[in-house]
NUBAPA-201563 format. One record per residue (C-alpha): residue in one letter; x, y, z. Coordinates in nm, 4 decimals. Example, Ala and Ser with C-alpha at 12.3 -4.5 7.8 and 13.67 -1.06 7.14 Angstrom:
BEGIN
rest | xx | yy | zz
A | 1.2300 | -0.4500 | 0.7800
S | 1.3670 | -0.1060 | 0.7140
This chain:
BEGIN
rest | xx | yy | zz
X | -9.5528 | 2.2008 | 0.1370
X | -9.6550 | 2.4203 | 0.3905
X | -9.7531 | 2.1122 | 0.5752
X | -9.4098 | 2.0247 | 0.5462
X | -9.2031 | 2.3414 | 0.7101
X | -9.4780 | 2.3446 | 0.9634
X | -9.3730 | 1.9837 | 1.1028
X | -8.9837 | 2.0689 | 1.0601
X | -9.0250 | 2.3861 | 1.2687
X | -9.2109 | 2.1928 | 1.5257
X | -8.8946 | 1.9277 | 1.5604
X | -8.6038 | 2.1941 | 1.5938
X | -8.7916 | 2.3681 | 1.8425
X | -8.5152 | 2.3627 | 2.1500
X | -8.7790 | 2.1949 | 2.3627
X | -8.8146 | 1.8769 | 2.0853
X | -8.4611 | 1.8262 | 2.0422
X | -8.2380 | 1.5633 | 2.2062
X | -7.8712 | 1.6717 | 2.1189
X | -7.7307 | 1.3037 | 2.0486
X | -7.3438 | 1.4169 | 2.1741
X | -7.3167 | 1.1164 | 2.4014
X | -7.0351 | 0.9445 | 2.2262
X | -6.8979 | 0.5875 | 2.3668
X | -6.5632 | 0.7249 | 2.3862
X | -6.6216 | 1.0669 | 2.5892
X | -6.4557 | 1.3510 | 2.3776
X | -6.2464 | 1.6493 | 2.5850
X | -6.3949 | 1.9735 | 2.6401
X | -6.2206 | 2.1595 | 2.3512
X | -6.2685 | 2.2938 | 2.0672
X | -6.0969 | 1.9802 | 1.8565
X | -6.2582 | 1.6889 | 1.8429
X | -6.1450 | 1.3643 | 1.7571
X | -6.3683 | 1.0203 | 1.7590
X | -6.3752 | 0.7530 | 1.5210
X | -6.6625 | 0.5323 | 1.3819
X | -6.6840 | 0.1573 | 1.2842
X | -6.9489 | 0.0495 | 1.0052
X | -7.0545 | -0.3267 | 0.9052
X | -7.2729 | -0.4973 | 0.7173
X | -7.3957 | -0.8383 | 0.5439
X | -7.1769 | -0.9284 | 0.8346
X | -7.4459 | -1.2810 | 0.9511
X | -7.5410 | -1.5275 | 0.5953
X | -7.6264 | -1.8370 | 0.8791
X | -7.6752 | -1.9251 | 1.2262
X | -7.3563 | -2.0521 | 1.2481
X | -7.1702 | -1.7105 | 1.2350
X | -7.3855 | -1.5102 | 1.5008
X | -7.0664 | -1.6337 | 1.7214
X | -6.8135 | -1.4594 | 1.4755
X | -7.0559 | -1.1729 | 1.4864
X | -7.0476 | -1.1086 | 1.8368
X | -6.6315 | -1.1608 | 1.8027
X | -6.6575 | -0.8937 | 1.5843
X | -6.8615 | -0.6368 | 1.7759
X | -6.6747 | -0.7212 | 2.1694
X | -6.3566 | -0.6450 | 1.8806
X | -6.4730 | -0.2767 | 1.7888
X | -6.6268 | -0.2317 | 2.1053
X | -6.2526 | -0.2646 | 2.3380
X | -6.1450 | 0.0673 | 2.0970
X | -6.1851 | 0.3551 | 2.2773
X | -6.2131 | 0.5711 | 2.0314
X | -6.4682 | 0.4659 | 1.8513
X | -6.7533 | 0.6554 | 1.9374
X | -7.0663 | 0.4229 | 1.7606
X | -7.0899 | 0.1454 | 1.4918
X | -7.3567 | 0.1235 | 1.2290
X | -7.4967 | -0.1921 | 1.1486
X | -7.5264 | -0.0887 | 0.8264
X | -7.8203 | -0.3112 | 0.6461
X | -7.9100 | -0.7181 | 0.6085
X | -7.8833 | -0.8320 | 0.9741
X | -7.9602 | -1.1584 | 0.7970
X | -7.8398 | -1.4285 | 0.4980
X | -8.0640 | -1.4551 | 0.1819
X | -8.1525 | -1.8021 | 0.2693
X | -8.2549 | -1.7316 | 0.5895
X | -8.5863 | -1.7298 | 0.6745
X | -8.8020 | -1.4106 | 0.8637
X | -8.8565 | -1.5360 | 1.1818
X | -8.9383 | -1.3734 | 1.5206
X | -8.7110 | -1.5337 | 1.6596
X | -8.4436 | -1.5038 | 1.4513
X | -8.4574 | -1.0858 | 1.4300
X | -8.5164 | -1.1289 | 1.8747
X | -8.1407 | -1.3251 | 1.8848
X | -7.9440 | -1.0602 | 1.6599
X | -8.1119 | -0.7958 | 1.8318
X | -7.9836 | -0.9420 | 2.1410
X | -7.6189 | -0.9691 | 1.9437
X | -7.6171 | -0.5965 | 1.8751
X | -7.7471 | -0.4848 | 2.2104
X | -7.5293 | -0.6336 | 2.3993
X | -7.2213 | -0.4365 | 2.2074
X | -6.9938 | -0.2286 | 2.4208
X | -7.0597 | 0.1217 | 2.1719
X | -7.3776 | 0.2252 | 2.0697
X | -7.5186 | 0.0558 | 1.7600
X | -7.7474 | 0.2039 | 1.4791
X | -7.8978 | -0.0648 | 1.2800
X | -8.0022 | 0.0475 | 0.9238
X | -8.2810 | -0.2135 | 0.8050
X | -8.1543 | -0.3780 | 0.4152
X | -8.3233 | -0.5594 | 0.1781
X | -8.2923 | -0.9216 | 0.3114
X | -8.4366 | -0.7380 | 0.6543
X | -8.7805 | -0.7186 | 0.5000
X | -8.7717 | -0.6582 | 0.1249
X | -8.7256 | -1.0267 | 0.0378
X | -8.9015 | -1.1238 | 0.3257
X | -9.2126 | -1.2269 | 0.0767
X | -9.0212 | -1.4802 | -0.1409
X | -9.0718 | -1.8636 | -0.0436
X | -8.7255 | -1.9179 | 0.0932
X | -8.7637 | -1.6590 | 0.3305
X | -9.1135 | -1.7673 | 0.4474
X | -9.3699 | -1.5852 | 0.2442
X | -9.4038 | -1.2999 | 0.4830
X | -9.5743 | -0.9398 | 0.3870
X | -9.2547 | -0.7723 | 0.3557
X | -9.4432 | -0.4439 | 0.5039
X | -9.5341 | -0.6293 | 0.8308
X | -9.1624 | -0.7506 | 0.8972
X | -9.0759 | -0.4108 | 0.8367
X | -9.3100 | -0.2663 | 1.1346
X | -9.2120 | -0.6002 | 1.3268
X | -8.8423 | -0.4384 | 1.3241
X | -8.9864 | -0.1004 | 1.4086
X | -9.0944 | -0.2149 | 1.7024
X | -8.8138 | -0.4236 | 1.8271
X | -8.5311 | -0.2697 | 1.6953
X | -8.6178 | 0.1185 | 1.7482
X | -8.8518 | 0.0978 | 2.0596
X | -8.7336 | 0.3857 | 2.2138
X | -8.4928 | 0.7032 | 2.1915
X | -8.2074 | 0.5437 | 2.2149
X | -7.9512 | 0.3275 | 2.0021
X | -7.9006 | -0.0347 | 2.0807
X | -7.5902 | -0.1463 | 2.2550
X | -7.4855 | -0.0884 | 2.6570
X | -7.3583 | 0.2723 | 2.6367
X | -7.6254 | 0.5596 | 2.5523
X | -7.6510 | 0.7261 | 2.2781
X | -7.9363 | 0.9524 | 2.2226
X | -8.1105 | 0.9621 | 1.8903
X | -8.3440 | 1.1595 | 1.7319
X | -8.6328 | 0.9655 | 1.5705
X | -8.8190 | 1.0770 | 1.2727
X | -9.1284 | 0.9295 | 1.4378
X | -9.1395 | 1.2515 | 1.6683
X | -9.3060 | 1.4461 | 1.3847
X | -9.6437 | 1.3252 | 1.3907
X | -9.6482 | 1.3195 | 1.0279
X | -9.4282 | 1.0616 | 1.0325
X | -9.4805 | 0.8253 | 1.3064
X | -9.4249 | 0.5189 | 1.1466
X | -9.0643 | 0.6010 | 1.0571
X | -8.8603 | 0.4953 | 1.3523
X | -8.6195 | 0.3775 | 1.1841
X | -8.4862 | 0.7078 | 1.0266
X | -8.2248 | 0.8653 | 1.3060
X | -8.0571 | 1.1611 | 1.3469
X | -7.7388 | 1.2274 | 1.5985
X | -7.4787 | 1.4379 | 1.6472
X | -7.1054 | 1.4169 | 1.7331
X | -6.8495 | 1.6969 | 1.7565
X | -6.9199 | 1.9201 | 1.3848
X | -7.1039 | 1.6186 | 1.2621
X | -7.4463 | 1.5833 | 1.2192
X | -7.5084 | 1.1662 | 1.1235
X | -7.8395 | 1.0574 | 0.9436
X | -7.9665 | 0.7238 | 0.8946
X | -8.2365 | 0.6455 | 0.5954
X | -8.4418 | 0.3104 | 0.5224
X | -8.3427 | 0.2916 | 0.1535
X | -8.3235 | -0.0640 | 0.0768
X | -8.1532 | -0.2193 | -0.2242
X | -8.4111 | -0.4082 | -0.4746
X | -8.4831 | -0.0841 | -0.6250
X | -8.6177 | 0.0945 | -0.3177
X | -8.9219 | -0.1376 | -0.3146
X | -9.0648 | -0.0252 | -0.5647
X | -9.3425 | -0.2903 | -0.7105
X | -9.4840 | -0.2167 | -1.0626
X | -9.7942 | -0.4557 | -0.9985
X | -10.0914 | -0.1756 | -1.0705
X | -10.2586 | 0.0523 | -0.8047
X | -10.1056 | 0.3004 | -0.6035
X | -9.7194 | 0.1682 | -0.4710
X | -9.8311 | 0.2779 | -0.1166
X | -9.5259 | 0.1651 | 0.0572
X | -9.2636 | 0.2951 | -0.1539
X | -9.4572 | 0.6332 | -0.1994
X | -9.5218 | 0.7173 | 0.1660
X | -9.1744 | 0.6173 | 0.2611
X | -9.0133 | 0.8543 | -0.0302
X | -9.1505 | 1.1551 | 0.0985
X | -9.0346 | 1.0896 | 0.4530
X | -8.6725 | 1.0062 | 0.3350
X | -8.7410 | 1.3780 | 0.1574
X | -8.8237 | 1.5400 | 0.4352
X | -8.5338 | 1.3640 | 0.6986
X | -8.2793 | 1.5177 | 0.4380
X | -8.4684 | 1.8105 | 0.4178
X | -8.4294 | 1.8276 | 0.8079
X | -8.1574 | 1.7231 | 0.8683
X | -7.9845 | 2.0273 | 0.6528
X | -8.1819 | 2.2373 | 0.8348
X | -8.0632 | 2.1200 | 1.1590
X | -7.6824 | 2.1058 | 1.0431
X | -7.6833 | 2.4978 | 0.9638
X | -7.8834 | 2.5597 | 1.2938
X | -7.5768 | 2.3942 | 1.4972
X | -7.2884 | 2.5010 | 1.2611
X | -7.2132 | 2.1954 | 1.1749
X | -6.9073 | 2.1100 | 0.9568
X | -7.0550 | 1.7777 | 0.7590
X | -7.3271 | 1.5507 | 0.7032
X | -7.2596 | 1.1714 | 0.7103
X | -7.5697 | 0.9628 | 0.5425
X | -7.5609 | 0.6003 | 0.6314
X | -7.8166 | 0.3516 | 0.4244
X | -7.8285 | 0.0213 | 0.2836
X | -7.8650 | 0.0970 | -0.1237
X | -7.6624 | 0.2086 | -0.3843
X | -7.8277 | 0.4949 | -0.5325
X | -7.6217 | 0.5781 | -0.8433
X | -7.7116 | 0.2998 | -1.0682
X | -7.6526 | 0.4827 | -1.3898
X | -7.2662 | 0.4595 | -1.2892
X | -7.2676 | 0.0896 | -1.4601
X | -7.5813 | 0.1981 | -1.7259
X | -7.4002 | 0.4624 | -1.8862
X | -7.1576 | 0.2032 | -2.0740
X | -7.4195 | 0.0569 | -2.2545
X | -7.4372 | 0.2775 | -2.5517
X | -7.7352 | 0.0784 | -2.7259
X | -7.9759 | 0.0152 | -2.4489
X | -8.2628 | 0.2047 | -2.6504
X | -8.2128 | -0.0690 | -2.8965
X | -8.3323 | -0.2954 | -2.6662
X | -8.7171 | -0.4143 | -2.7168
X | -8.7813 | -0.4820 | -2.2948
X | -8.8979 | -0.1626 | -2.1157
X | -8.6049 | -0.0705 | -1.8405
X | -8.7791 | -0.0960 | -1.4710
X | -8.8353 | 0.2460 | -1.3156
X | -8.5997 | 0.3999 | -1.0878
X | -8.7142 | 0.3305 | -0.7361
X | -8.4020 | 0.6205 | -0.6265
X | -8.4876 | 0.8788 | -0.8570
X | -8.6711 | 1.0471 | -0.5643
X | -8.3889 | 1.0203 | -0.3465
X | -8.1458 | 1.1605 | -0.5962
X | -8.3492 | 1.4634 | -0.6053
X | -8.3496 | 1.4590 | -0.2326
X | -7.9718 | 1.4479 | -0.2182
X | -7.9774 | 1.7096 | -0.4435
X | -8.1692 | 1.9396 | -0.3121
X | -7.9241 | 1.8654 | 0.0580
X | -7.6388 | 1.9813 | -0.1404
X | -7.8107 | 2.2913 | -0.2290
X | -7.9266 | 2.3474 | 0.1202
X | -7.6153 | 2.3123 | 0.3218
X | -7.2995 | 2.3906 | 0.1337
X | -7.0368 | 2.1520 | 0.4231
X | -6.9376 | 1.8288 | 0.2933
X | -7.1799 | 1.5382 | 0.2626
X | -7.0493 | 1.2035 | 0.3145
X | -7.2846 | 0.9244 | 0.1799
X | -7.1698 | 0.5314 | 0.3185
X | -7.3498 | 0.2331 | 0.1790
X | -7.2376 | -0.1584 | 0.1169
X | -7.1422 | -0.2330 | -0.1961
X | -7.1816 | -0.6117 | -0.3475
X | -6.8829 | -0.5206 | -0.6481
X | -6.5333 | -0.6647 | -0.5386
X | -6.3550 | -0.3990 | -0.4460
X | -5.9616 | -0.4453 | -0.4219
X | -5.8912 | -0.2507 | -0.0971
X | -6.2307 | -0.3236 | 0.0573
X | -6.3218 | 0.0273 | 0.0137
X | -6.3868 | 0.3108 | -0.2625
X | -6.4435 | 0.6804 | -0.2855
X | -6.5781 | 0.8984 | -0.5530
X | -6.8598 | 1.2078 | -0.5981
X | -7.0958 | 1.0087 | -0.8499
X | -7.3712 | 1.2497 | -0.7597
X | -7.4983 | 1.4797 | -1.0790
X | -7.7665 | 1.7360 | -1.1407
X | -7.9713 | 1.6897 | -1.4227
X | -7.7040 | 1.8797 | -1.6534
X | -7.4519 | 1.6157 | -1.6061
X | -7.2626 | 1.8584 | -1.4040
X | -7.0865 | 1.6571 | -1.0736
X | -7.1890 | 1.7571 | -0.7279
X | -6.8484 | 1.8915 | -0.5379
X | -6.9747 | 1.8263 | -0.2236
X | -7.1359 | 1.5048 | -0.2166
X | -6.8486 | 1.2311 | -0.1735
X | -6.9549 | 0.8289 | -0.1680
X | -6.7587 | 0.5957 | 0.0399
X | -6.8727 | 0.2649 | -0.0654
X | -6.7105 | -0.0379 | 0.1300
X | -6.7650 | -0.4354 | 0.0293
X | -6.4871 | -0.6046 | 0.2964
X | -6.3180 | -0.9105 | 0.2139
X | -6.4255 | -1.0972 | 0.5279
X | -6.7554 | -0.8872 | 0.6562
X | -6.7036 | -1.1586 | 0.9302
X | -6.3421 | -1.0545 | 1.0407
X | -6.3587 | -0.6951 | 0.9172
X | -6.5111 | -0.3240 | 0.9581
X | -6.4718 | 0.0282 | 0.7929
X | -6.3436 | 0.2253 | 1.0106
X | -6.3653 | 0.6490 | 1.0003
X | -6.1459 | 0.8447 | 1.2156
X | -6.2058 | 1.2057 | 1.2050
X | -5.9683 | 1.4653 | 1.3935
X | -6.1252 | 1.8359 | 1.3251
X | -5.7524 | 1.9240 | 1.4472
X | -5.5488 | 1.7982 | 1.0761
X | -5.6202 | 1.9511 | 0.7401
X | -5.7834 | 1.6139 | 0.6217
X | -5.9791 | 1.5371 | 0.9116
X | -6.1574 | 1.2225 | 0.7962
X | -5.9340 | 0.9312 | 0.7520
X | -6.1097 | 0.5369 | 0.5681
X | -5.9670 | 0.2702 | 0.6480
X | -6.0497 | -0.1709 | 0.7208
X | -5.9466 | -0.2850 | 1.0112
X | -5.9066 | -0.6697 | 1.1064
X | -6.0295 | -0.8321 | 1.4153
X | -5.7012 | -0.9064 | 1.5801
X | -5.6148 | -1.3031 | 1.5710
X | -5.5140 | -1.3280 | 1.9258
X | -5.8439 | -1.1286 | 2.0896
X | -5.9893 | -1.2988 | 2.3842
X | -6.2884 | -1.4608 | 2.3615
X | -6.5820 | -1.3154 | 2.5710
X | -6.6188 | -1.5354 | 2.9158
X | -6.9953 | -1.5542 | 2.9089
X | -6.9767 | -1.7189 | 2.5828
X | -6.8547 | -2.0981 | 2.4790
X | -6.5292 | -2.0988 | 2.3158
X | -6.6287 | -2.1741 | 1.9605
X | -6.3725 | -2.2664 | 1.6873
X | -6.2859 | -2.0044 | 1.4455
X | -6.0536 | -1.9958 | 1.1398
X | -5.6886 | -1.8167 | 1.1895
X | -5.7716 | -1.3930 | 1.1301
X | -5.4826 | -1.1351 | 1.0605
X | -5.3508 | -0.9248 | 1.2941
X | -5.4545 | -0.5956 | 1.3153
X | -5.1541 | -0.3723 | 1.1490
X | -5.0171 | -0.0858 | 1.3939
X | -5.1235 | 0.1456 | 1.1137
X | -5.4122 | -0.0055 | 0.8704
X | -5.4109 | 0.1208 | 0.4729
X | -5.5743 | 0.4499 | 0.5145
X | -5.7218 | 0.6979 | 0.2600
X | -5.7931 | 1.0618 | 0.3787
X | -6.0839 | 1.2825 | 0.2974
X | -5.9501 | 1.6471 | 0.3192
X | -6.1187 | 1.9356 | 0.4204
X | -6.4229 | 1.9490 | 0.6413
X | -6.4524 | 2.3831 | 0.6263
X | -6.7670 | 2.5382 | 0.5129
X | -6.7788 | 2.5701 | 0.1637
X | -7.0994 | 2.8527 | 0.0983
X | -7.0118 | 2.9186 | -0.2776
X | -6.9071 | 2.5129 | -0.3961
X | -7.2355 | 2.4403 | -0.6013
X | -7.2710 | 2.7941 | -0.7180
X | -6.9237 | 2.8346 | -0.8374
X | -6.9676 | 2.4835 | -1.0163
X | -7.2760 | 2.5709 | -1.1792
X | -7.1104 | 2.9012 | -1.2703
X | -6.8244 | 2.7532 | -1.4226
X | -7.0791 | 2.5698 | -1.7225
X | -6.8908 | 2.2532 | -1.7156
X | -6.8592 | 2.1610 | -1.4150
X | -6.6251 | 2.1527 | -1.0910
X | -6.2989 | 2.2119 | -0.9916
X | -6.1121 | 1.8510 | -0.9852
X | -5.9093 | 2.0092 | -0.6845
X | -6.1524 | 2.2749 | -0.4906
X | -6.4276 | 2.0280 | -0.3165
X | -6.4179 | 2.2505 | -0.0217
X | -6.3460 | 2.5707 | -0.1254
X | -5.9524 | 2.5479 | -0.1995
X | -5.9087 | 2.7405 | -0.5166
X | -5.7939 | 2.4717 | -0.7749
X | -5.4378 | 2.4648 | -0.9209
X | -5.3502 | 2.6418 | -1.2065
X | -5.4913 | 2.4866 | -1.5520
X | -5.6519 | 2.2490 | -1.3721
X | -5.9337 | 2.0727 | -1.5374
X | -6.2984 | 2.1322 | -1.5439
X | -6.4917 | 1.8212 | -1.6549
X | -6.8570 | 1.7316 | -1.6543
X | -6.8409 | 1.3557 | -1.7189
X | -6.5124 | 1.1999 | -1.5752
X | -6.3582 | 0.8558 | -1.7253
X | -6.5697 | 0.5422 | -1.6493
X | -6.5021 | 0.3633 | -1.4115
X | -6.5203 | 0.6384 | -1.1624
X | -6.1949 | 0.6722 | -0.9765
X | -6.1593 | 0.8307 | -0.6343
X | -6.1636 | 1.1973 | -0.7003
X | -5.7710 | 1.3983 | -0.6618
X | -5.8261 | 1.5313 | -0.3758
X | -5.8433 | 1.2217 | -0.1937
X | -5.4921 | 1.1828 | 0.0009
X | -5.2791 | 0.8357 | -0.0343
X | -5.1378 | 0.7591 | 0.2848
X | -4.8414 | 0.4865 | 0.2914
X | -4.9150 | 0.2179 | 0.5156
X | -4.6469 | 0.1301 | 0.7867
X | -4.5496 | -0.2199 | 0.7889
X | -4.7096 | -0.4113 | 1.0280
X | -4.5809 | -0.5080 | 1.3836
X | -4.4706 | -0.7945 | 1.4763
């Protein structure tokens, strides 16, 4: 451990740090800032949609406001298989994007990468194959800059270019390589190497990333990576699963858990969590705080913002945040708009009708970005646990409810804001 604090004072010394404030969109010199962010993902299945793809990106890219998009896991269909040249032509697809693009590596990246279909490769060596094409150097792909700061700077660490860190406004952003697949985690014998060496870096990223978020005053921590984490969500209906003679599989993102734990404890802000999700989900979006300790008691300021679009080809999650209004981050899905122009250095290929993009999209608001320093105490205080109203410190309504295990399914917690959508224009 002492190892450990010994690297992460070595990468927030002032000299080590790259301050990754270089947003596409440029903010003011004020106190109040306001950006927005576009995430996709699962977007390309077949070669045949890496024209929609690029559609899609020149579509986020003419916003102004949008300060960076995360590619956020499987730059590739199942079928698909793990060819060179295949990762070299969506690399050039994202790097040609107007804003700055983090690309979080999924499962179908490199985790499936050893099955037949997708050519029988050692999933480990596609995985260093992306490392060192898709995070050669400091920056994030795409033609405007935007600095990032590499886990791969600790020596410790060098192989894990792919974990990021960067800044914008009060936000500190973190990316992680947790794939889904169960974090690839094998249970042939011997020692897992992979998964083992890879869950103590994700540990110590969090661990740093906390650190440097209280350093800069930051407001919130947004986490960006591929799995879902909280499988006991849909396990927890099964009453009788110890009647069952099969052994379960161990939980490849019980580490993690701990990890995000342990975050919460460390820096009391919100922490905003955004993965894909492969469950239908009827406004292409959901949020909820599925995030326990091991009392059962709910983590207040952990929120999930899980997102499975309709069209991934047509569509992106979009977060607006505006440190100006009492909710300052705002979810919505925006459409590429039906009538964009095509790009000029590209053939005009034939694509299906898309909606128009409304003047004002279906939004849902995430209140409250303030420091919260006494959220998890109060909540472990309380014996059974949080407010259902004071995730950042708001004192909760009279005879409001405290509840350890809320009703299954897990519905967007009640401080989450419905905002009416205006109809759209003509």
């Amino acid at each position: 451990m002492p190892a450990l604090q010994r690297a992460l004072a070595a990468l927030l010394l002032p000299g080590a740090l790259a301050l990754a404030g270089n947003a596409y969109a440029a903010p003011t010199q004020t106190p109040t800032w306001r950006y927005a962010f576009a995430v996709v993902a699962n977007v390309v299945t077949e070669p045949g949609d890496e024209t929609t793809l690029q559609r899609l990106i020149d579509a986020i890219g003419r916003d102004p406001q949008i300060s960076f998009l995360v590619y956020d896991g499987n730059i590739k269909g199942p079928r698909e298989s793990c060819l060179d040249r295949l990762y070299e032509r969506r690399h050039t697809l994202l790097d040609a994007s107007r804003a700055p693009v983090v690309f979080v590596p999924g499962q179908r990246d490199w985790v499936t990468c050893g099955s037949s279909g997708a050519g029988g490769y050692d999933p480990v060596e596609r995985l260093d194959f992306l490392r060192q094409n898709f995070y050669a150097d400091a920056k994030a792909l795409g033609e405007t800059p935007l600095s990032l700061t590499r886990e791969s700077e600790v020596s410790r660490f060098r192989p894990y270019r792919e974990n990021v860190r960067w800044q914008v406004g009060d936000t500190v952003f973190v990316a992680l390589n947790a794939p889904s697949g169960n974090n690839h985690y094998l249970n042939a014998g011997g020692r897992n190497g992979e998964f083992e060496d890879r869950v103590i870096a994700n540990g110590f990223w969090l661990e740093h990333a906390a650190e440097f978020a209280r350093r800069r005053n930051a407001r919130a921590i947004v986490i960006f990576m591929q799995a879902d984490v909280f499988p006991e969500r849909e396990e927890r209906n099964d009453r009788f699963a110890w009647l069952r003679f099969h052994r379960a599989p161990r939980d490849g993102y019980a580490e993690l858990r701990r990890s995000l734990l342990k975050l919460a404890d460390n820096f009391r802000g919100p922490i905003v969590i955004v993965n894909p999700d492969e469950a239908r989900l009827p406004r292409g979006f959901t949020i909820e705080q599925p995030l326990r300790n091991e009392k059962g008691i709910r983590i207040a300021n952990v929120t999930r913002v899980a997102f499975s679009l309709r069209d991934p080809l047509t569509q992106w999650l979009q977060i607006d945040a505006d440190m100006a209004r009492n909710t300052p981050l705002r979810v919505s899905v925006h459409d590429v708009p039906k009538h964009l122009p095509l790009l000029p250095t590209q053939p005009q290929p034939i694509v299906p009708d898309m909606p128009e993009i409304s003047s004002m999209p279906d939004v849902t608001e995430i209140p409250g970005m303030q420091q919260a320093p006494d959220l998890n105490a109060a909540s472990s205080a309380s014996g059974s646990g949080v407010s259902e109203t004071g995730m950042f410190g708001a004192p909760p309504a009279s005879g409001a409810s405290q509840t350890v295990a809320p009703p299954r399914p897990l519905m967007p917690p009640p401080w989450i804001q419905q905002q009416t959508p205006a109809a759209p224009s003509n």
